[in-house]
C-alpha positions as CSV (number, residue, x, y, z in Angstrom):
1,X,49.3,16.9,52.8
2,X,52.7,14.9,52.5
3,X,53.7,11.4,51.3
4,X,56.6,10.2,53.4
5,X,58.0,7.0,52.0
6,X,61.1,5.4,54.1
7,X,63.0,2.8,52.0
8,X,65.3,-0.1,53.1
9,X,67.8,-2.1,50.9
10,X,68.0,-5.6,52.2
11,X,70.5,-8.4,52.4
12,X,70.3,-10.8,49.3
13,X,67.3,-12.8,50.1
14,X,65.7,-11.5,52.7
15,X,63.4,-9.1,51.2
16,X,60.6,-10.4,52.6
17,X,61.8,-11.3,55.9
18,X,62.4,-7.6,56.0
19,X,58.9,-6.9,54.8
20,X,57.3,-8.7,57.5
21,X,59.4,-6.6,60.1
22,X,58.8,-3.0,59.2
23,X,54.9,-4.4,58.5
24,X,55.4,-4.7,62.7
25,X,56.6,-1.5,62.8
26,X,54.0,0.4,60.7
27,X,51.1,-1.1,63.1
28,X,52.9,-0.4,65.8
29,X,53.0,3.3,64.8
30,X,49.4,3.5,63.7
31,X,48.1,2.2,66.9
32,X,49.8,5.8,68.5
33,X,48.1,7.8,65.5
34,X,50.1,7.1,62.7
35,X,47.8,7.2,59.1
36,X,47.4,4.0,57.8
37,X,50.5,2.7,56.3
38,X,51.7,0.8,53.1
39,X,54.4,-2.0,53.0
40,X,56.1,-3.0,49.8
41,X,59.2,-4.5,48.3
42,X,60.3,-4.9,44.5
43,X,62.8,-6.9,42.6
44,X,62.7,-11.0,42.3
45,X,59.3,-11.6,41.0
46,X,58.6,-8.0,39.7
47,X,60.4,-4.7,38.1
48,X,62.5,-2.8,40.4
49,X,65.2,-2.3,42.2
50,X,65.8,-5.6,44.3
51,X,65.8,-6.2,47.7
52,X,64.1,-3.2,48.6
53,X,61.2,-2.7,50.8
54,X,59.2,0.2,51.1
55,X,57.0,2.1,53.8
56,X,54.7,5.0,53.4
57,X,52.3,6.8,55.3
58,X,50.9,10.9,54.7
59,X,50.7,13.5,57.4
60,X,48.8,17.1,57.2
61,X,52.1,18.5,58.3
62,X,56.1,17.5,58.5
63,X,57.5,17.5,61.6
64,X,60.9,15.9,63.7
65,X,60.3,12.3,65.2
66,X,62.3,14.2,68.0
67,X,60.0,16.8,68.5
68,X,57.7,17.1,72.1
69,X,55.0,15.7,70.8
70,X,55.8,13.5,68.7
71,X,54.8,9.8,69.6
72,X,56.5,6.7,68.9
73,X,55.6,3.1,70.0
74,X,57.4,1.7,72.7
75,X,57.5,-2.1,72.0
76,X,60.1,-2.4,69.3
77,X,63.6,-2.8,70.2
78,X,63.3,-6.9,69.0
79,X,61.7,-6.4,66.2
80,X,64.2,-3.5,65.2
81,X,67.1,-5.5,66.5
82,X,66.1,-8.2,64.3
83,X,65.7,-6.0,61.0
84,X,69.0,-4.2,62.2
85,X,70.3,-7.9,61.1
86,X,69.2,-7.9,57.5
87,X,69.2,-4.2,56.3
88,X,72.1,-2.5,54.7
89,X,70.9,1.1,53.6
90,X,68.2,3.4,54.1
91,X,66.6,6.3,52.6
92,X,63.4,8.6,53.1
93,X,61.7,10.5,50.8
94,X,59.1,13.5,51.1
95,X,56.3,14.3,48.7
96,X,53.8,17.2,48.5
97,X,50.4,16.0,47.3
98,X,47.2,18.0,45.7
């Protein structure tokens, strides 16, 4: 089993803003089979690094996004547009789990 965790750093202000974005995105991927998925940020009004915003989900196996089978929602070209806006970096991380 695997812990994926995307991260986003975020324009000054706008951390939550972004938050309620990818929130849009991780339902939209759980209602084509995605695990249910966390949403996050830090910084401002707790420790960490600031204006980040955090996503995670787990999956039995790691696979491409681009692979065959893989399924992604088709409704999210706004809501990524909009995000697109207010994000300035990305990162993803992968972790094994007992």
């Amino acid at each position: 089993m695997y812990l994926i965790r995307r991260g986003f750093v975020t324009k000054p202000w706008k951390t939550r803003e972004a938050a309620q974005l990818i929130d849009q995105v991780a339902k939209a991927f759980e209602r084509v089979g995605r695990s249910s998925t966390r949403v996050y940020w830090s910084g401002h009004t707790v420790p960490g690094p600031a204006n980040t915003v955090y996503m995670d989900w787990t999956q039995e196996t790691l696979s491409s996004p681009y692979a065959p089978d893989a399924k992604a929602p088709d409704d999210l070209g706004d809501v990524y547009d909009r995000f697109l806006e207010i994000c300035d970096d990305s990162f993803i991380e992968f972790y094994e789990m007992v």
